[in-house]
C-alpha positions as CSV (number, residue, x, y, z in Angstrom):
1,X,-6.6,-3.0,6.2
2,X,-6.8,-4.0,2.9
3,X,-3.2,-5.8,0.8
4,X,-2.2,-6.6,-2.6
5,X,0.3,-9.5,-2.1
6,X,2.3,-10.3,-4.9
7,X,5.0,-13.1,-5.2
8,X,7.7,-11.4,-7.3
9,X,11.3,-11.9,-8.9
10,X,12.4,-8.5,-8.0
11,X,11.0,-5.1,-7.5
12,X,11.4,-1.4,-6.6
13,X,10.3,2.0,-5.7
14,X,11.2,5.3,-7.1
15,X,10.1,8.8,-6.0
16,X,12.0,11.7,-7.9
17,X,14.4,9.5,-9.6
18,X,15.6,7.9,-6.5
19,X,15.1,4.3,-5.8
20,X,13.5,4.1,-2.3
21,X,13.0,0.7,-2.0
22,X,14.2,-2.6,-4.0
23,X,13.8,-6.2,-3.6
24,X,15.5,-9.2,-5.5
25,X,12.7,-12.4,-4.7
26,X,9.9,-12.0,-2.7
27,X,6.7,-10.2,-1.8
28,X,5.8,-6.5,-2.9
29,X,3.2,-5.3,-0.7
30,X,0.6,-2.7,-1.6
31,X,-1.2,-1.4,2.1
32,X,-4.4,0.2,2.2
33,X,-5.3,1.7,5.6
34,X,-9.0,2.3,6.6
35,X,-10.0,4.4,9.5
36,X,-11.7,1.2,11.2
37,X,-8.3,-0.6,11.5
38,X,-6.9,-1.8,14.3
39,X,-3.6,-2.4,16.1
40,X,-4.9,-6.8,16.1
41,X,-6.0,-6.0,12.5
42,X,-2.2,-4.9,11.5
43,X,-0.6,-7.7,13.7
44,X,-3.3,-10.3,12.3
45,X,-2.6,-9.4,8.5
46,X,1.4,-9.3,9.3
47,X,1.4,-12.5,10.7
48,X,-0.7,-13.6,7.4
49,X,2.2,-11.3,4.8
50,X,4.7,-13.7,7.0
51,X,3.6,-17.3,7.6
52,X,1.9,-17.0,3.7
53,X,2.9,-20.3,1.6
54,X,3.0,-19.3,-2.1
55,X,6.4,-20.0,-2.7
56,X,7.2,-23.2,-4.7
57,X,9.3,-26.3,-2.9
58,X,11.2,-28.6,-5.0
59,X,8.0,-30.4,-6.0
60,X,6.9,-27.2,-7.6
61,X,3.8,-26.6,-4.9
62,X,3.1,-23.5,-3.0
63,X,4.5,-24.3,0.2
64,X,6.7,-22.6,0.9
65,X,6.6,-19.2,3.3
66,X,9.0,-15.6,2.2
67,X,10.9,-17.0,5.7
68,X,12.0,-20.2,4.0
69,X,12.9,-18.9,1.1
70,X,14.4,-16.4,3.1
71,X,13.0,-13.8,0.6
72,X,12.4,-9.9,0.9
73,X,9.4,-7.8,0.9
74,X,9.0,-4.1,-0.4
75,X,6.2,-2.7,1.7
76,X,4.1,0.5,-0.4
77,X,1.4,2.6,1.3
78,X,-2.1,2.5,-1.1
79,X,-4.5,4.4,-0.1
80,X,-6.3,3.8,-3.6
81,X,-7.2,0.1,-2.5
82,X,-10.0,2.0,-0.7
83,X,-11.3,3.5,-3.7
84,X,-15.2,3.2,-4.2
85,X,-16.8,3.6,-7.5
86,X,-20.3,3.0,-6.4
87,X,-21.4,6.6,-7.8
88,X,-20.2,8.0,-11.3
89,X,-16.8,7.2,-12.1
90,X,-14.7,9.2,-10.2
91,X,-13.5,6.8,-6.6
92,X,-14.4,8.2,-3.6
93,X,-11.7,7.0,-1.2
94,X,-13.7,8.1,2.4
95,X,-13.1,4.8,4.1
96,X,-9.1,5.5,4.1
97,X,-7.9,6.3,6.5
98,X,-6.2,10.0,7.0
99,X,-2.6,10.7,6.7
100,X,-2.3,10.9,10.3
101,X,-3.8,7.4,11.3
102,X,-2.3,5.6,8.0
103,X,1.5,7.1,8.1
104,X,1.5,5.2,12.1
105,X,0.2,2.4,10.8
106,X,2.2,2.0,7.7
107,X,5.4,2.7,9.8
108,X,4.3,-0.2,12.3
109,X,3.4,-2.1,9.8
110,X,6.6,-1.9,8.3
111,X,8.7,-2.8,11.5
112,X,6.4,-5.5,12.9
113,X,7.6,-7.0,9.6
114,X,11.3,-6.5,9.8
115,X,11.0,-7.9,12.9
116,X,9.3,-10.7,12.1
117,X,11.3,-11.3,9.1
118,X,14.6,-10.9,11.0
119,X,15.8,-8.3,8.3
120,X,14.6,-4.8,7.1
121,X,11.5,-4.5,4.9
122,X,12.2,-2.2,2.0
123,X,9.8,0.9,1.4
124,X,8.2,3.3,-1.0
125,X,7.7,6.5,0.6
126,X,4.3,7.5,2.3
127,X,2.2,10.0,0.4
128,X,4.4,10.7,-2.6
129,X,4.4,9.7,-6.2
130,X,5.7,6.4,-6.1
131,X,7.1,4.5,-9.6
132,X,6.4,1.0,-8.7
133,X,8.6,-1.6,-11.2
134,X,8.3,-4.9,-10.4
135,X,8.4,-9.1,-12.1
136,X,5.2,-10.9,-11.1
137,X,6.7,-14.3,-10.7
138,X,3.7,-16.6,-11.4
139,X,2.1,-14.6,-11.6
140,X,0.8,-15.1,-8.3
141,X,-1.7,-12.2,-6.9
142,X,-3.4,-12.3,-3.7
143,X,-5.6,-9.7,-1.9
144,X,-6.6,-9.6,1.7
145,X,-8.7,-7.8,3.8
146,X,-8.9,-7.4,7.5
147,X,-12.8,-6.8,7.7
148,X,-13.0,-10.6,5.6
149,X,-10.8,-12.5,7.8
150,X,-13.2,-15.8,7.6
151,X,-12.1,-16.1,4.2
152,X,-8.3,-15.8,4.7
């Protein structure tokens, strides 16, 4: 699995002119699924979304984790993180995952984190033409990857 994490004052989803998902502070989450992945890959990297400290304390340090700040996450399925531009320049995107492996994983995804967070995880909507509007707070911009966890 491969994440976008960013720290944000608010954010939302719309598909058709319908907000889908919206968040006031906290973390949008852009979720690439590979075919490799894993059910320990999704709980490692959720644990990771979770226990993350990149929210400032009253010192003004990153130390803070979305559960102490009691923030939000908006949770949107990218299949585009996948995207390989070795050859030419149109992305080839063969190491994501299929619809019917990534759609599981997103929807798991999305409730191991609800649960963890102890509230519901806002969502785009899998597959469809999502307008993603969002504040970068920071800006603070961190990707992650399940096949590099060493160096996370």
């Amino acid at each position: 699995m491969r994440a976008v994490i960013q720290r944000v004052k608010n954010a939302s989803c719309t598909v058709d002119n319908q907000i889908t998902g919206q968040i006031q502070k906290g973390l949008m989450i852009l979720l690439g699924v590979e075919e490799a992945d894993t059910t320990e890959d999704l709980k490692w990297l959720g644990q990771k979304f979770i226990n993350l400290r990149i929210f400032e304390d009253e010192q003004g340090l990153m130390n803070k984790s979305i559960q102490d700040i009691d923030g939000n996450i908006l949770l949107i399925s990218q299949f585009t993180l996948f995207a390989q531009t070795k050859k030419g320049n149109r992305p080839s995107f063969i190491r994501a995952a299929k619809p019917d492996k990534a759609k599981p994983m997103y929807e798991e995804m999305a409730l191991l984190l609800s649960q963890l967070l102890q509230k519901e995880v806002q969502l785009g909507v899998f597959g469809a033409d999502m307008k993603i509007d969002l504040l970068n707070d920071g800006p603070v911009t961190i990707v992650m990857d399940t096949k590099d966890k060493d160096n996370f």
